[in-house]
C-alpha positions as CSV (number, residue, x, y, z in Angstrom):
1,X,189.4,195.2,102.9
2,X,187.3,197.1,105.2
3,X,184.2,197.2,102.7
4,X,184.7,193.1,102.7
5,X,184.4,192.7,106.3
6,X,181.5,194.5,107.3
7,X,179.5,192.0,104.6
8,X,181.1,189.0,106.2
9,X,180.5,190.2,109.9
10,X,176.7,191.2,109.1
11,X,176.4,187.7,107.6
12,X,177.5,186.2,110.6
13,X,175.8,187.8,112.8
14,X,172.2,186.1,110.6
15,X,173.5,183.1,111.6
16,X,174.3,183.2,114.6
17,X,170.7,184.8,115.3
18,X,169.2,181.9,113.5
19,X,171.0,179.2,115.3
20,X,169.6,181.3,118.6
21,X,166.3,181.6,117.5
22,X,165.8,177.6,116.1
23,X,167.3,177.0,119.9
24,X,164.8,178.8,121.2
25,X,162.1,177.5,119.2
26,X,162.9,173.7,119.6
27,X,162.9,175.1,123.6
28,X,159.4,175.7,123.9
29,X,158.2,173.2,121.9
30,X,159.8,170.5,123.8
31,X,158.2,172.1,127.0
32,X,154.6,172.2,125.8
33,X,154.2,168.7,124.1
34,X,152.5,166.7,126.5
35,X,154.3,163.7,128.9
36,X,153.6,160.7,128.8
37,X,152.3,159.9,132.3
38,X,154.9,158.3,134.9
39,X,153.8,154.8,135.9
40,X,155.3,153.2,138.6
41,X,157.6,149.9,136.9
42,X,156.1,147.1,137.8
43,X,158.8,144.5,139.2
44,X,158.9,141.2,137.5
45,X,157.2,138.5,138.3
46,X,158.8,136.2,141.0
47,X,157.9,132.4,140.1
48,X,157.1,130.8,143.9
49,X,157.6,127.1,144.0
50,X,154.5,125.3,144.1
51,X,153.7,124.4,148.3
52,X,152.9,120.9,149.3
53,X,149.5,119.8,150.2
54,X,149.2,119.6,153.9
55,X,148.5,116.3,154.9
56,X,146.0,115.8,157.8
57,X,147.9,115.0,161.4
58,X,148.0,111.0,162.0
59,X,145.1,109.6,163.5
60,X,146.3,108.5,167.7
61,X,147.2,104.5,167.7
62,X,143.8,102.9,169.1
63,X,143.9,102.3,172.9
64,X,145.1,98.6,173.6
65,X,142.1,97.0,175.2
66,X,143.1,95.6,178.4
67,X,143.4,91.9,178.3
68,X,140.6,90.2,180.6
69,X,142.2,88.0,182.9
70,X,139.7,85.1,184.0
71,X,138.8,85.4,186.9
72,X,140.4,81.9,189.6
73,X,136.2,80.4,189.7
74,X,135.7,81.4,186.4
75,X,134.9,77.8,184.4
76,X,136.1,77.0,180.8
77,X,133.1,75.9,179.1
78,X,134.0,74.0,175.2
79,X,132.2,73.4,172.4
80,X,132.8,69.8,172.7
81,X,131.5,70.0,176.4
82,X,127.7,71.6,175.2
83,X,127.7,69.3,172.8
84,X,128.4,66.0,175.0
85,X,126.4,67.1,178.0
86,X,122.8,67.6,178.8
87,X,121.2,70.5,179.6
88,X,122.2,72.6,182.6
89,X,119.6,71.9,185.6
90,X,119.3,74.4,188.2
91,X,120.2,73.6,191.7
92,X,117.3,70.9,193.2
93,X,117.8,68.3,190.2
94,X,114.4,70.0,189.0
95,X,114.3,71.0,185.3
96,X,112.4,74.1,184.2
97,X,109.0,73.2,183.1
98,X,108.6,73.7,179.6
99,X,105.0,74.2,179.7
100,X,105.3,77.5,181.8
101,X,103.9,80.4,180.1
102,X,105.0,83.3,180.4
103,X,103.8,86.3,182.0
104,X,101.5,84.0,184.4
105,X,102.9,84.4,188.3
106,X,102.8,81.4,190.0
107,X,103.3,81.6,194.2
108,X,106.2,79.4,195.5
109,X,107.5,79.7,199.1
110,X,110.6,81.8,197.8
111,X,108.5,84.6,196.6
112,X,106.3,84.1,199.5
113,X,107.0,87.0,202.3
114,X,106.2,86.6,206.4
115,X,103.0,87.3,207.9
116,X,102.6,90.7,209.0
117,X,101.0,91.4,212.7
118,X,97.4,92.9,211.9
119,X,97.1,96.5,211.5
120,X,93.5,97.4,210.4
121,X,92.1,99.3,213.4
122,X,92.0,102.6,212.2
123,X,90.8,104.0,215.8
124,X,94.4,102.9,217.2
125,X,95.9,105.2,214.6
126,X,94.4,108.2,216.4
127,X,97.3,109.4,218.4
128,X,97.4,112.4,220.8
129,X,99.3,114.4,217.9
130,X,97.2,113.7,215.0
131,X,96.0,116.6,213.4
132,X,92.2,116.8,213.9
133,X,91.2,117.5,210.3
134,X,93.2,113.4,209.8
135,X,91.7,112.0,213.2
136,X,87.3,113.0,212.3
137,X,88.6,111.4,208.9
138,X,89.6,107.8,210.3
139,X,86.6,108.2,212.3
140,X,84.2,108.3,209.1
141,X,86.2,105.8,207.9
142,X,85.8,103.5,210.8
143,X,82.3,103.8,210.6
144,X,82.2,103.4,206.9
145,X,84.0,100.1,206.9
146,X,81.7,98.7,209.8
147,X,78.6,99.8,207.7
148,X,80.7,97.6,204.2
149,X,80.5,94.7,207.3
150,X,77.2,94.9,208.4
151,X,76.0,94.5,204.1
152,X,75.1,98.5,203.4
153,X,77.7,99.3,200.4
154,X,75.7,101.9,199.5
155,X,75.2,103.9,202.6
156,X,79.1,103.1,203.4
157,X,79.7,104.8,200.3
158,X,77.8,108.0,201.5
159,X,80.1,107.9,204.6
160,X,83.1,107.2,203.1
161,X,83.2,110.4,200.7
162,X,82.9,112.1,203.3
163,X,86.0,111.4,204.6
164,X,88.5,112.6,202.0
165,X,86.1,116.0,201.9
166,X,87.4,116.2,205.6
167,X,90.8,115.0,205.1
168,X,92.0,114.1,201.2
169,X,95.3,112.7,202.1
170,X,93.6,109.9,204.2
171,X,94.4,106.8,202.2
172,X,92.4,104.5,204.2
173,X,89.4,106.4,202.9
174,X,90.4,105.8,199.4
175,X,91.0,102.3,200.1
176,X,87.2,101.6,201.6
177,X,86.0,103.8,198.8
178,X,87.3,101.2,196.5
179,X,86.1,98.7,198.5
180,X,82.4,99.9,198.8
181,X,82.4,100.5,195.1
182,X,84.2,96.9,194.4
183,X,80.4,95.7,196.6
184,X,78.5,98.0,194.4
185,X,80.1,96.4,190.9
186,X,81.4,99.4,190.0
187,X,84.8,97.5,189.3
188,X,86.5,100.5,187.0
189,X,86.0,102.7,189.9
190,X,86.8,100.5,192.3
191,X,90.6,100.2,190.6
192,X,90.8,103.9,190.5
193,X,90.1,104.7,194.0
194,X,93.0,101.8,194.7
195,X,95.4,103.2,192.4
196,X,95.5,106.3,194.5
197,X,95.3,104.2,197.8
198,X,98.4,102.7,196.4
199,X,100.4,105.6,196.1
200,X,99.7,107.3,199.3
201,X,100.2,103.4,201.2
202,X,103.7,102.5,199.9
203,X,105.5,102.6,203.6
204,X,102.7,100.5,205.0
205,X,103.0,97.0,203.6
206,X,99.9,95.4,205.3
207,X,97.7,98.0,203.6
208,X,99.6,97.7,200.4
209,X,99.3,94.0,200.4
210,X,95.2,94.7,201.2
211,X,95.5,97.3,197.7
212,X,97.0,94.1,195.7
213,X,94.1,91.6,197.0
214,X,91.3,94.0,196.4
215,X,92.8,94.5,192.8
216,X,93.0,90.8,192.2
217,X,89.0,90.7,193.2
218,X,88.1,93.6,191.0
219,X,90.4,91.4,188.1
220,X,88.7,88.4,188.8
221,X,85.1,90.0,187.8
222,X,85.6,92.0,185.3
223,X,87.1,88.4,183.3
224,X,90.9,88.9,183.9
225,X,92.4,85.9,185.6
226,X,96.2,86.6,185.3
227,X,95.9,89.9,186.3
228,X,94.1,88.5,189.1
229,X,96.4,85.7,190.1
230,X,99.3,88.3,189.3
231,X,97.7,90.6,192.1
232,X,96.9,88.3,194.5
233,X,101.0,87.0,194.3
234,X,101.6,90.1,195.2
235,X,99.8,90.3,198.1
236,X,101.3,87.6,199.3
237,X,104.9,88.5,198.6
238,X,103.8,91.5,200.8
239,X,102.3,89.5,203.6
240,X,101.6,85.8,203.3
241,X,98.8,85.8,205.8
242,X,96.4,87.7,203.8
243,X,93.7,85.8,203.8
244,X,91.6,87.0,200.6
245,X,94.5,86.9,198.7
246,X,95.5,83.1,200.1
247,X,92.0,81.8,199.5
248,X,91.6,83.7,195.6
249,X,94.8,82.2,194.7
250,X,94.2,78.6,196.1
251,X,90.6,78.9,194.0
252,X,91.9,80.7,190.6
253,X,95.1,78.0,190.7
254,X,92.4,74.9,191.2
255,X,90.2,76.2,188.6
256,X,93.0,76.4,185.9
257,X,93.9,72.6,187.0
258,X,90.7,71.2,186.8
259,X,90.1,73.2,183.5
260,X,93.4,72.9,181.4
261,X,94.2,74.8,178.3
């Protein structure tokens, strides 16, 4: 029995070692295949219900226009009533002409203005505080404009550049400057100089009413009749007793009557 066992035992004892060793084996190969590489689980898909188009905001309710409320005098005026009565004559009984034209100013005694009190001496506008530069100007002047009297436009002319080289803000000089070239029938220049005579005599309305008369004259040569009649109205409307302008317009309005378009 004891030569049996030690066969049996030994036998064992193999298997035992093999079992061991296929352990071991299976082991390490396990622990050097390769892993597969960890990825993070992606979670699943969360189905979102579908959002509603925004709509834009309301426009605001239009503002209620105010109802308009006639006024007490205010008149009803009906179709029926246009077509039943005549035209609408302004206050008078006097219907408008239909054979005005337009653009062509014609004098009434509405649009004419007062006579102004004469202020053409220059000398009296030499006050004590005048500055002396403005007083040897008015001076030339003077004499310039009795020279334009007396029938010398040319040596007035001389004179009277001389006195905006002394003082240029003197609008009388530019005024007789026009003038003496307006003798001269240098009419283009003559408007010139009175445009700036304008501009520097817009407080005084007896010299601005003297601008519009001259203007009218220079107008009247050079061919231009309603700018001419236009000027001379306005002379008036400045100051009714300005004689050129009175006489120019009496003649230009007698001339268009006796010759009619």
């Amino acid at each position: 029995m004891k030569n049996i066992s030690c066969p049996v035992n030994f036998f064992v004892q193999k298997i035992v070692l093999g079992v061991v060793a296929l352990g071991f084996v299976a082991a390490v190969t396990e622990s050097c295949a390769p892993r597969p590489p960890y990825r993070t689980p992606i979670p699943p898909a969360v189905s979102r219900p579908p959002e509603a188009p925004t709509l834009p905001p309301p426009p605001p309710p239009p503002a209620q226009e105010s109802v308009r409320q006639p006024l007490p005098q205010e008149s009803k005026i009906r179709e029926q009533d246009l077509k039943t009565k005549g035209p609408v004559t302004p206050p008078g009984g006097k219907e408008p002409s239909k054979d005005a034209n337009i653009g062509e100013t014609r004098t009434s005694p509405e649009a004419v203005g007062q006579p102004l009190p004469d202020d053409s001496s220059l000398l009296a506008k030499i006050t004590p505080g005048i500055p002396p530069q403005r007083a040897a100007s008015l001076r030339l002047t003077e004499e310039g404009r009795k020279l334009l009297d007396a029938g010398d436009p040319g040596k007035a002319l001389s004179r009277l550049e001389k006195t905006i080289v002394v003082d240029s803000t003197n609008p009388y000089g530019y005024f007789f400057l026009a003038k003496a070239h307006y003798r001269l029938g240098r009419y283009k220049e003559s408007l010139n100089f009175l445009d700036v005579a304008e501009s520097r005599l817009s407080e005084e309305p007896f010299w601005l009413a003297e601008v519009h008369a001259l203007r009218g004259e220079n107008f009247r040569a050079l061919g231009m009749p309603q700018k001419a009649e236009a000027s001379y109205a306005q002379a008036l409307r400045l100051n009714s007793g300005n004689r050129t302008a009175m006489e120019a317009l009496s003649r230009l309005q007698a001339e268009g009557s006796s010759n009619p378009r």
